[in-house]
DONU-249857 format. One record per residue (C-alpha): residue number from 1; z, x negated, y negated. Coordinates in pm, 1 decimal. Example, Ala and Ser with C-alpha at 12.3 -4.5 7.8 and 13.67 -1.06 7.14 Angstrom:
 pos       pz       px       py
   1    780.0  -1230.0    450.0
   2    714.0  -1367.0    106.0
***
This chain:
 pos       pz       px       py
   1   1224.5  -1076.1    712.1
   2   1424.2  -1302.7    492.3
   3   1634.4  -1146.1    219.5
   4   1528.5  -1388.0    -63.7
   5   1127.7  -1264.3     30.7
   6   1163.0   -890.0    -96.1
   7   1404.8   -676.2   -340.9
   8   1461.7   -353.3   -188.1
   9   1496.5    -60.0   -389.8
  10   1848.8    -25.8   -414.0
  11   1813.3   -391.7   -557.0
  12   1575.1   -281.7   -813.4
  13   1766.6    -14.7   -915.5
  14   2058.6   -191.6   -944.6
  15   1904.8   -477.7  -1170.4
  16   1796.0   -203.8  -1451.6
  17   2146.8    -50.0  -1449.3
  18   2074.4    303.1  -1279.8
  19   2359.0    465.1  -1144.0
  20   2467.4    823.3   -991.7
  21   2770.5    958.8  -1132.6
  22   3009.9   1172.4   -847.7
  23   3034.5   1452.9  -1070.7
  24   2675.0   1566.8  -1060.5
  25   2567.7   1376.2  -1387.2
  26   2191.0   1349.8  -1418.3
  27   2044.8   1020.9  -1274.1
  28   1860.0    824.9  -1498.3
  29   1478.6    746.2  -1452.3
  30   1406.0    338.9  -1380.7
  31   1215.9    194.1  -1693.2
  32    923.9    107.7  -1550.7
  33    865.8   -248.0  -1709.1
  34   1229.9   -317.6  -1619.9
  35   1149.2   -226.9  -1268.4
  36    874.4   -480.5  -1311.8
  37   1054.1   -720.3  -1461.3
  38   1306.5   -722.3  -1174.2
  39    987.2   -738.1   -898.1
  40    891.4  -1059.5  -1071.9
  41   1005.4  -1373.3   -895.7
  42   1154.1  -1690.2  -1176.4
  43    959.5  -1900.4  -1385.3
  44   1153.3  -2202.7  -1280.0
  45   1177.3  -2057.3   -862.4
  46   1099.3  -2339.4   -676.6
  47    762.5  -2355.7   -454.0
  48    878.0  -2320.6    -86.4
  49    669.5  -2508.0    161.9
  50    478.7  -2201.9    412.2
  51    310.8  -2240.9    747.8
  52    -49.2  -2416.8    692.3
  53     63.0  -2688.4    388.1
  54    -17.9  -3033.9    426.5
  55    276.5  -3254.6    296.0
  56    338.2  -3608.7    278.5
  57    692.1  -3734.6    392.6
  58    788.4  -4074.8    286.6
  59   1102.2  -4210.1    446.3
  60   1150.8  -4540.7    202.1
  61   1179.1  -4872.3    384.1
  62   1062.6  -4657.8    705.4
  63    671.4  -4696.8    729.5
  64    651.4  -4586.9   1072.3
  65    841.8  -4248.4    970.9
  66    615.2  -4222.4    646.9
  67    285.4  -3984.8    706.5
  68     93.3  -3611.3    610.8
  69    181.7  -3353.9    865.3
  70     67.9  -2990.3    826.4
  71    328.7  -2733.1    886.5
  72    239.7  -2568.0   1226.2
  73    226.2  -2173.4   1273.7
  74    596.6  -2197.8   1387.7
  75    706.5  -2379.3   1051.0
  76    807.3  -2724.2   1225.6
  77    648.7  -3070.0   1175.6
  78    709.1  -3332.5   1439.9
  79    826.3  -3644.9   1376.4
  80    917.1  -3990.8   1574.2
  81   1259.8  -3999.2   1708.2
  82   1386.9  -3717.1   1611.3
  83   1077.6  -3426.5   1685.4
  84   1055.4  -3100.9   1558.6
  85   1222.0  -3008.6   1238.5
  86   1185.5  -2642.0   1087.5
  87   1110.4  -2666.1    697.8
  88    899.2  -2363.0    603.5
  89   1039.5  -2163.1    327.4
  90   1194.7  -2490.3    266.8
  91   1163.7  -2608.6   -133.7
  92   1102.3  -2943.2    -96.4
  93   1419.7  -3113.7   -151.5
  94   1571.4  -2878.9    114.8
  95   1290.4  -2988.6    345.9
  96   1357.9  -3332.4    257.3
  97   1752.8  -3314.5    289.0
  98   1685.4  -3139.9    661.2
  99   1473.4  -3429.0    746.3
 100   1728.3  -3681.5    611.1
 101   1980.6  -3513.1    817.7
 102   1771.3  -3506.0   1144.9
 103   1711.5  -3876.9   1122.8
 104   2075.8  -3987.0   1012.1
 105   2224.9  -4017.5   1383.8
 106   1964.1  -4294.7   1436.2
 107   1868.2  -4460.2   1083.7
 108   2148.9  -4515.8    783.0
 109   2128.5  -4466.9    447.7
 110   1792.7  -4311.5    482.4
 111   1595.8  -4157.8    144.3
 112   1348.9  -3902.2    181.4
 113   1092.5  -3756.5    -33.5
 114    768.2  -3487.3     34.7
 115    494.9  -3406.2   -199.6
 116    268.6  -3141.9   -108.2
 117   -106.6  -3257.6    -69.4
 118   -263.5  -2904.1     34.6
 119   -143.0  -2566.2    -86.2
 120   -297.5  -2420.0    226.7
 121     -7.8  -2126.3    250.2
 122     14.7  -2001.1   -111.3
 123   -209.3  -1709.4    -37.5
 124   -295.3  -1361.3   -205.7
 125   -431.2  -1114.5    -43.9
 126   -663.5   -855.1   -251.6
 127   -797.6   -566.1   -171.8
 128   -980.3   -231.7   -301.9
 129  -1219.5   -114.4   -637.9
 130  -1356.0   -517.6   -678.8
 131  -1609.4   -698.4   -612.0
 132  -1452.6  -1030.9   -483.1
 133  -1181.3   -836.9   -191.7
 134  -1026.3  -1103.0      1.6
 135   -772.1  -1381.7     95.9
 136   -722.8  -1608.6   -239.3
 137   -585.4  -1910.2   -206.5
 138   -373.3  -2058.1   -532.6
 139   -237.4  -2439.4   -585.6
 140     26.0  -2276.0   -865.9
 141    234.5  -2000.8   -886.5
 142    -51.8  -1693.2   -857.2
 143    -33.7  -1428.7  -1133.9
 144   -177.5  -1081.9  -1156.1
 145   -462.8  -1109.0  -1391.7
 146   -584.6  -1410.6  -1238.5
 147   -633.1  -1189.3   -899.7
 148   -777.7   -934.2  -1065.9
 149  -1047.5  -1164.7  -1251.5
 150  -1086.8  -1311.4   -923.8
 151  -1171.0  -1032.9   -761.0
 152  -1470.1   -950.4  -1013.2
 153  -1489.9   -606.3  -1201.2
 154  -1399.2   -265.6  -1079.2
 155  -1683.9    -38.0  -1014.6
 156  -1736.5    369.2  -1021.3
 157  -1985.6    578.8   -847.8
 158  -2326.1    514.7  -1070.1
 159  -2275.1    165.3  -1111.8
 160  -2115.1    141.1  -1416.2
 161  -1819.2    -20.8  -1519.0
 162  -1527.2    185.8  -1608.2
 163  -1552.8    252.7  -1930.8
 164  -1873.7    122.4  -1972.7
 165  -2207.9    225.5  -2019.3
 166  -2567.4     85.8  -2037.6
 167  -2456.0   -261.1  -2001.5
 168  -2619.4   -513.5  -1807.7
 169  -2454.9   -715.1  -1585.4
 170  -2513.0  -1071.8  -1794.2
 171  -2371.1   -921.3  -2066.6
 172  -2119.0   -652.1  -1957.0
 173  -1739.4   -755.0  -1986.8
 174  -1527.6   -756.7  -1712.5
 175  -1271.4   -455.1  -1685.9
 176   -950.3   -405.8  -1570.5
 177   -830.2    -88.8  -1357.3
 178   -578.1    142.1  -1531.2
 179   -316.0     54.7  -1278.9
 180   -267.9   -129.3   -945.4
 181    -34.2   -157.1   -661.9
 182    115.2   -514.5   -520.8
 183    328.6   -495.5   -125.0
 184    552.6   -750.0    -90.0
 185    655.4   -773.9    294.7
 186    697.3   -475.0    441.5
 187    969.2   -315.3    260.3
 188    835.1   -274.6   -102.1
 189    576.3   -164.7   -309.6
 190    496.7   -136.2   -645.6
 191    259.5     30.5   -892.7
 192    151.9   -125.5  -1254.7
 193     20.1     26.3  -1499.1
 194   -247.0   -267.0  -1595.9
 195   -416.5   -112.0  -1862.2
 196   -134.2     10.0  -2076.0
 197     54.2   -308.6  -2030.1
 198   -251.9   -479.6  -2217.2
 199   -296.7   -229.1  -2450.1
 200     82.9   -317.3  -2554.0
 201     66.8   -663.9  -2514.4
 202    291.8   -710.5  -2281.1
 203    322.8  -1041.4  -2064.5
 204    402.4   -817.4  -1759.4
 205     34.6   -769.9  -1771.1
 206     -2.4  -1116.9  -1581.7
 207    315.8  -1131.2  -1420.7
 208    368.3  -1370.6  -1140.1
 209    317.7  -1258.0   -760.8
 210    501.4  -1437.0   -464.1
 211    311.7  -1599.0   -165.1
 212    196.8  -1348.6    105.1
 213    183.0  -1034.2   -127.8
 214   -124.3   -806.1   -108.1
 215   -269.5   -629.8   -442.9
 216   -454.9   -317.0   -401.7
 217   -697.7   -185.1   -646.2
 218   -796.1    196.4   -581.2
 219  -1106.7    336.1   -689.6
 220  -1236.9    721.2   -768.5
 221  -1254.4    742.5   -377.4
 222   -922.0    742.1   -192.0
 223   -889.7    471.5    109.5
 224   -602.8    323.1    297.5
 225   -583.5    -21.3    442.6
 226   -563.9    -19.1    826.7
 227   -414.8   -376.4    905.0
 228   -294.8   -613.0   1117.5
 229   -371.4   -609.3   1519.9
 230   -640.7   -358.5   1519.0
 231  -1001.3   -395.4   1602.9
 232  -1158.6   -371.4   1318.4
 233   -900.4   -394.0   1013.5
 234   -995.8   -288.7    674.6
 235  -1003.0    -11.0    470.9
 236  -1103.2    353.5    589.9
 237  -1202.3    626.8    339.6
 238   -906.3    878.6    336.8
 239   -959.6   1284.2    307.2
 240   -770.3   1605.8    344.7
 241   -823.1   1587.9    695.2
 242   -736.5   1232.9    785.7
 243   -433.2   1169.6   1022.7
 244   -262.5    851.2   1125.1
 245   -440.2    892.6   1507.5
 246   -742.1    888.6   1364.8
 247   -738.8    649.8   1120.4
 248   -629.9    394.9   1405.4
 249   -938.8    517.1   1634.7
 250  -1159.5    458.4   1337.4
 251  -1017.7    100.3   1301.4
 252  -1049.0      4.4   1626.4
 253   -754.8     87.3   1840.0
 254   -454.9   -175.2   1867.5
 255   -517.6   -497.0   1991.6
 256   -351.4   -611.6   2323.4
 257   -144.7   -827.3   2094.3
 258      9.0   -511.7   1900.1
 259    166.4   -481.6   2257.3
 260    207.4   -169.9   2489.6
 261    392.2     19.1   2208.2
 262    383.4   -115.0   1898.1
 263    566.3    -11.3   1574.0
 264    327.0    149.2   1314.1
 265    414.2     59.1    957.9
 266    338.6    263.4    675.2
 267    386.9    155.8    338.1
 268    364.1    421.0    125.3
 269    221.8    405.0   -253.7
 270    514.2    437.1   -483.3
 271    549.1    610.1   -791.0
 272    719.6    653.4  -1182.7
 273    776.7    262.7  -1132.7
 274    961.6    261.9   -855.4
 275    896.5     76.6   -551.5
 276    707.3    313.2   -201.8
 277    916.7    340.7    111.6
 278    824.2    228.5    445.4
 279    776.4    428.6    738.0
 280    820.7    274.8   1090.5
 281    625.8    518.0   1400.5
 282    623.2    398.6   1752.2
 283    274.1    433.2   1884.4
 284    372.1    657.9   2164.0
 285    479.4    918.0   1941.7
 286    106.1    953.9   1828.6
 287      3.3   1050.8   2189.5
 288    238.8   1326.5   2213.1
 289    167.8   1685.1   2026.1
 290    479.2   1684.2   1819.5
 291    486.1   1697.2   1425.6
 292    528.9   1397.8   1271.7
 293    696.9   1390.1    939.3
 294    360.5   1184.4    768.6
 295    185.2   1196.6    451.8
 296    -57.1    955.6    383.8
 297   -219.5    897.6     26.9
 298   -438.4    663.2   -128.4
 299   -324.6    257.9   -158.3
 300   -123.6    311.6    142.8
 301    -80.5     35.6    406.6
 302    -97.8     91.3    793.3
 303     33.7   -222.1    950.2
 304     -6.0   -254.0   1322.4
 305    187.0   -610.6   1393.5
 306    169.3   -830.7   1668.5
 307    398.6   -812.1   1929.5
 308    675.1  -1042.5   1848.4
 309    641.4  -1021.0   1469.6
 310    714.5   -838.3   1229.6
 311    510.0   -792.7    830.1
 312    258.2   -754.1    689.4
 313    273.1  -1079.9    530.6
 314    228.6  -1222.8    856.6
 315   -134.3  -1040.1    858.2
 316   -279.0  -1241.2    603.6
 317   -313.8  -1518.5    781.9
 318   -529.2  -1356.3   1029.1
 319   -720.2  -1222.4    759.6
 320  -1017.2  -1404.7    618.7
 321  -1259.7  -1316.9    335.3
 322  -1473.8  -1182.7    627.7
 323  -1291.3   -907.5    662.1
 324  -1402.4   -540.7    639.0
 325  -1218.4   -448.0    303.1
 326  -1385.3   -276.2     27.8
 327  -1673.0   -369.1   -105.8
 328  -1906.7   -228.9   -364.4
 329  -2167.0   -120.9   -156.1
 330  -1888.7    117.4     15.7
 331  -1757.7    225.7   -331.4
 332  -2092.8    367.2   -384.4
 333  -2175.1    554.0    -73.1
***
């Protein structure tokens, strides 16, 4: 995974200033909201072209160079001459300069430009307490309320909106969950406190999410998300007596892609504002009786990736809005 695509935890801490003295001097908690503010990506970052985008490249005075492509699953397009060129995770002009380079041994003096016709990549994944769970698809820069709102209201057990009573659904405001969690790659996670943020008025309330990250809503009832190259991914209801084995018989088993032993990811729920940890688990080790040092809680991810990859942003794009995440049929069972 790319540096620039996730902040670690060290990283957050470091960007709100908390230290460890050597002489035993009490560590400071993170601020939440700075935490947050740190997890934010720029205002002004620069869109970076993703696997699945349709661009336009127009080589000037070059007409038979000029022409859409869509970025293959292996981030190249191919052109004349010159053949494959890598530019996902390219911002344009970086896509256009690699392109400019690639064609330089044969044409002089070229000038390239690309505009971006389809934001097919720029995806969102939500899942949990809504109505709407799914892949989202977003032509600007995606922002937390606007996945929530999405996603349609958060139900409880009765039918009723939290918070809410007697109101019919033509009439009854949409609500928003006290908190939420958003996994960036398979390194961080985060928790946000929705609610209060509104209540203050903070703009952290719709702060802006990076392609490929996955916002989880939880509900009274306590599920994790079983994803990735399983048989049936989606979201399994989690009790007292739930273990990791289990959880991945209930979803299906790997897939022969996972491989013969893949790496089980867990992405734990984090917590105070700080980010969750990951926890990696070869698949063998589940066959065998030893204890495994494993907790699992609700909002946690289990990735199972495919062989040869590594994410679980890769998972999303073998996720569709078909997909057995919650809905509120299961919220009410």
């Amino acid at each position: 995974m790319r540096l620039g695509n996730r902040i670690s935890l060290v990283g957050l801490l470091l960007a709100v200033g908390v230290c460890q003295a050597q002489d035993a001097t009490p560590q400071l908690q993170p601020n939440p909201d700075m935490v947050l503010k740190a997890f934010e990506p720029a205002a002004d970052q620069a869109y970076e072209l993703g696997r699945g985008d349709v661009i336009s490249v127009e080589v000037i005075g070059r007409p038979e160079l000029t022409g859409k492509h869509t970025i293959g699953p292996d981030g190249n397009i191919t052109l004349p001459i010159v053949g494959s060129i890598k530019i996902a995770d390219q911002t344009r002009e970086k896509a256009a300069e690699l392109i400019r380079d690639a064609l330089s041994p044969y044409y002089a003096g070229t000038t390239v430009s690309i505009g971006v016709d389809q934001y097919t990549s720029n995806k969102i994944l939500l899942l949990g307490a809504v109505e709407h769970p799914g892949v989202m698809l977003f032509e600007g820069p995606p922002t937390l309320l606007e996945v929530i709102s999405r996603g349609g209201a958060q139900l409880q057990a009765g039918g009723t909106a939290s918070g809410l009573v007697d109101a019919s659904p033509s009439t009854r405001p949409v609500p928003v969950p006290e908190e939420c969690m958003i996994y960036r790659g398979s390194q961080t996670m985060i928790t946000v406190q929705l609610q209060r943020l509104l209540d203050e008025g903070s703009s952290l309330a719709n702060m802006r999410l990076k392609r490929d990250d996955v916002v989880y809503v939880p509900g009274q009832t306590k599920y994790v998300s079983v994803l990735g190259m399983v048989g049936h991914p989606g979201n399994l209801r989690l009790d007292a007596r739930s273990t990791l084995p289990q959880l991945l018989t209930e979803a299906g088993g790997p897939t022969e892609l996972a491989g013969k032993n893949p790496k089980i990811q867990i992405i734990h729920r984090g917590s105070a504002g700080a980010p969750g940890r990951t926890q990696v688990i070869a698949y063998k080790d589940l066959l065998t009786p030893r204890m495994l040092d494993l907790t699992l809680q609700s909002g946690d991810i289990i990735f199972v990736p495919e062989s040869g990859f590594n994410g679980v942003g890769y998972a999303i794009s073998k996720i569709t809005p078909l997909v057995q995440v919650f809905t509120v049929s299961s919220l009410l069972k």
